[in-house]
N, C-alpha and C positions, 0 to 999 in steps of 0.2 A: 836172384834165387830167394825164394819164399823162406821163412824159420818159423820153425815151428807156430802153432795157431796159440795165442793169448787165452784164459778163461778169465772173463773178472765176474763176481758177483758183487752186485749193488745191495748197501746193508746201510741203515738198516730197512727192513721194504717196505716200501711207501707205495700204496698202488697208484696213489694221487702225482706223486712226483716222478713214477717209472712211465705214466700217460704222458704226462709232459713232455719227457724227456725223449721220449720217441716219436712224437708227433705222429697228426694223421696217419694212417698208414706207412709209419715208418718212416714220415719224411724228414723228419730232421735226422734220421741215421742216414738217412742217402745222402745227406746235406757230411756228415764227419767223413761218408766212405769216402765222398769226393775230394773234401780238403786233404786226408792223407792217405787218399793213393791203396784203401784197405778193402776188405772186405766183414760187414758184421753181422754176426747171426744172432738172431736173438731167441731164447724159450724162458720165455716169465721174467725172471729178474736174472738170469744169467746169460750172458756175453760171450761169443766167441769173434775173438777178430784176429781176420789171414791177413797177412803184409810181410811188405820187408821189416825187419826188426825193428828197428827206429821207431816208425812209422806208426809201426803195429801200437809200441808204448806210447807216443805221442797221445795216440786217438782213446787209449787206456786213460790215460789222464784227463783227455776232456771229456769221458765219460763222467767220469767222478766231479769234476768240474758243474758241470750242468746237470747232475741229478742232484748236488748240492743246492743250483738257485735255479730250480725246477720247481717253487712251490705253486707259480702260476704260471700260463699259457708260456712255453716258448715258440717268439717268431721265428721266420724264417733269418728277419733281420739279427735278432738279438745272438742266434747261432752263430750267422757268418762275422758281425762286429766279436762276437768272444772267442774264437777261432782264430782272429786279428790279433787280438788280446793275449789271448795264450801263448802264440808264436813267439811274441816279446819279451815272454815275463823271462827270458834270460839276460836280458839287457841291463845295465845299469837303470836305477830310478832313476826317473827326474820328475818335477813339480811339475805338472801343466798349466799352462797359464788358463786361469776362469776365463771363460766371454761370456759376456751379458746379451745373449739372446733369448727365444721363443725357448731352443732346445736346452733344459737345465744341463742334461746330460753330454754336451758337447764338450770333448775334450779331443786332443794328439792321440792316435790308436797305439802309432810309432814311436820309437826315438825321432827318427828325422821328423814326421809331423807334429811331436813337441817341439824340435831344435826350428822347424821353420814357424811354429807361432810365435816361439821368441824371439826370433830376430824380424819380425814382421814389428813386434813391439817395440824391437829395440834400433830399427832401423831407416831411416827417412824410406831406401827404395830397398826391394829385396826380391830376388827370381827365384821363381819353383818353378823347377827345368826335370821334369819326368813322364813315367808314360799314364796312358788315362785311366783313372781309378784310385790314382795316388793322393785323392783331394787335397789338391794344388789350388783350381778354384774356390772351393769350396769352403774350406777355412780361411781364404784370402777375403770371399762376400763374409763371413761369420766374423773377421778383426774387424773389416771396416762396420760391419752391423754395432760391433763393440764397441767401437770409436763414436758411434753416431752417440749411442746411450749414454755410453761415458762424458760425453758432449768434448770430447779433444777433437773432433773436428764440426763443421757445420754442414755438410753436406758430404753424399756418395755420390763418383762418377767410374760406371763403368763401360769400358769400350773392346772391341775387338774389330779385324779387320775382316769385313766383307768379299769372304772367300772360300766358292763353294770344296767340297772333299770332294775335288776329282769329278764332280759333275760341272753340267750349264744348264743352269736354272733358265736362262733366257729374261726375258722379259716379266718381270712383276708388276701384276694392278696393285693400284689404291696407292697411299700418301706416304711421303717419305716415311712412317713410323710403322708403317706395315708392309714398307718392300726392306725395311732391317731387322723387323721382325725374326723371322726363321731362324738368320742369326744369332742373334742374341735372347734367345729363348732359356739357354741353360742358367744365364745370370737371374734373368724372371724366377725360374724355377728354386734358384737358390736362395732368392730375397724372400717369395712366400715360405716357403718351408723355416726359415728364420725368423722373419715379422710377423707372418701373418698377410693373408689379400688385402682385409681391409687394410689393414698398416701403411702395407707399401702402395697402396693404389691414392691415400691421402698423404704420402712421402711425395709422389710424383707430382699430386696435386700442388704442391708448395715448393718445389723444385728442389726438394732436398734429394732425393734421386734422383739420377739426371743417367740415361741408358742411349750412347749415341755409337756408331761408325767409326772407324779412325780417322776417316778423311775429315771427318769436322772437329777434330782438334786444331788443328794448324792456327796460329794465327792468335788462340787462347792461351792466357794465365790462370791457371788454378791453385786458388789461396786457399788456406782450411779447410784443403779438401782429403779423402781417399782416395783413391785412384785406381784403379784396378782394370789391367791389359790383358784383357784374357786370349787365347788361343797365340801367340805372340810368334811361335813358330812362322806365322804368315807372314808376319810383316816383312819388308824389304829395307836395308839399313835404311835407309833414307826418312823410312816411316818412324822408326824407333829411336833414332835421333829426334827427330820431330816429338816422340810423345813424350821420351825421357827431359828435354828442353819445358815441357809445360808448366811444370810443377813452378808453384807461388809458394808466398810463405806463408807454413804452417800445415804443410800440405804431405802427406806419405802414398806413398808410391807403391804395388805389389805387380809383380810383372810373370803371366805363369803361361810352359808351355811344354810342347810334345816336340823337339826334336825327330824323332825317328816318324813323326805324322806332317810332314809339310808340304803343303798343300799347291804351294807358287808354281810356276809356268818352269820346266824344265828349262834349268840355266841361269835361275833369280839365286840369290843368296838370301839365306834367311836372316834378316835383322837382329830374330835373337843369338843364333850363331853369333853374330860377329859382335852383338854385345858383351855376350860373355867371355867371349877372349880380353877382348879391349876396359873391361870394367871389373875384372876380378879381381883386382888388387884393389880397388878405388878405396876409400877412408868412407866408411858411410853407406856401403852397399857391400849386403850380402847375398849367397848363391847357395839355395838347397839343391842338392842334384837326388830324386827319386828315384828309388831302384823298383823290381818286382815285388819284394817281399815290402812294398808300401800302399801295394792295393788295397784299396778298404771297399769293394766289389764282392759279386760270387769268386768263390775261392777257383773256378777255371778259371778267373782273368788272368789272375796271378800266371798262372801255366802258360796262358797265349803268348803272353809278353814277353814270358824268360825263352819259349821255344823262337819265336820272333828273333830273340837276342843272339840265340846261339846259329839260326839260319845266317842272319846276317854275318857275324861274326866269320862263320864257313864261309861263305859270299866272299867277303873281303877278304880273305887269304888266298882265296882259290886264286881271286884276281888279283893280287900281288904277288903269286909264284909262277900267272902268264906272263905278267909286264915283265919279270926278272930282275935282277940287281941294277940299281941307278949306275951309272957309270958316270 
């Protein structure tokens, strides 16, 4: 049930920061309706916004929020990351740890995405086990980006396993490094956006990045290095025994992935599954577990993931009240 409609007027009036602050055509207010579920009308500097109660004041606040640091262009991005922002500012503080990357401005949006930089810092291996949008990878290439700077270690190597989402790809042309391509395209993505093309294309040149397969770990010691297993949910114990065994000395470890997205042949066991039962007590290794409200995405992902949550959730009771009591 709807309460009453909100008024706010924005004071004092700035026509320059009320442009802003409503983008194009309005699109950064379609950008607030969406994150909390409202409705906002606008005529000049005055607001009306329909919602549930909460909701309604929420989006009241990040009005005033963003007509505050409205004095230049707001992106689409800078909306959804303070959106991010704001949902938290009820949390306890904590310090983010700096990285020394391309982005000055890269920090934890979260608590848990501070709590998992710090234990990436503070921990030889460490798993971010959530669903996508909760930059799990993302902050995992920006430590080890940090490490490279910092020079605490001598080289990045990141890997994942070679496994399509539910398709068959078949047969790929060209050379080993452009049939793992497709794969490992998001780490790419995340390295330029942190170093730079030129950067990382003279990293690779000197093998100080090094972007392979799982299957060609086996067999390898990695010393001073990073490490980074991304999509991990795929692997099969066997594999993740094999990667976590790799590590040499001087070497850290980040292992991230999607549970509720795996990928493997109906009936496989997922390696990170049985990692994290079997390693969650270990002396040396930590587990962030990501929930919805850690998506750093458009504010529907958030949504997809929790309704996602709550199907399943229905799913598995329905079918534990067919099987009926264990006997």
């Amino acid at each position: 049930m709807k309460a009453r409609p909100l008024e706010l007027v924005l004071e004092p009036l700035d026509n320059t920061r009320l442009a802003n602050l409503c983008g194009v055509l309005d699109e950064n207010l379609r950008q607030l309706e969406a994150a909390y579920d409202v409705e906002i009308a606008r005529r000049g500097d005055r607001f009306r916004i329909s919602g549930e109660a909460a909701q309604s004041q929420r989006a009241v606040t990040a009005l005033r929020h963003f007509y505050g640091v409205a004095k230049d262009h707001l992106s689409v991005d800078v909306i959804q990351l303070g959106l991010i922002e704001l949902a938290n500012r009820s949390q306890p503080e904590q310090g983010a740890p700096a990285l020394l990357t391309r982005k000055s401005n890269l920090h934890g949006r979260t608590p848990r995405q501070i709590t998992y930089l710090r234990q990436i810092q503070d921990h030889d291996i460490t798993f971010g086990i959530g669903p996508a949008g909760t930059g799990k990878t993302y902050l995992a290439v920006a430590s080890a980006v940090d490490a490279l700077e910092r020079e605490t270690v001598a080289r990045i190597v990141l890997t994942r396993p070679a496994v399509e989402a539910g398709e068959r790809l078949g047969f790929l042309p060209g050379d080993l490094a452009q049939k793992v391509d497709p794969y490992l395209r998001p780490l790419y993505d995340a390295l330029y956006d942190l170093m730079g093309f030129e950067r990382v294309a003279r990293a690779f040149e000197r093998q100080v990045i090094e972007i392979a397969p799982l299957a060609y770990m086996r067999g390898r010691t990695l010393n001073n290095a990073f490490i980074i297993l991304d999509e991990a949910q795929n692997t099969t114990p066997e594999q993740m025994k094999m990667f976590l065994t790799r590590m040499g000395i001087g070497s850290k470890a980040v292992i991230t992935g999607d549970l509720t997205q795996v990928d493997l042949p109906r009936g496989h066991k997922s390696g990170l599954g049985e990692a994290r039962k079997i390693l969650r007590d270990v002396r040396g290794i930590a587990i962030t577990d990501f929930l919805a409200e850690d998506v750093v995405r458009h504010p529907l992902v958030a949504r997809i993931v929790s309704a996602y949550e709550r199907f399943e959730a229905e799913r598995d009771a329905e079918e534990a009240l067919r099987r009926g009591p264990r006997t």
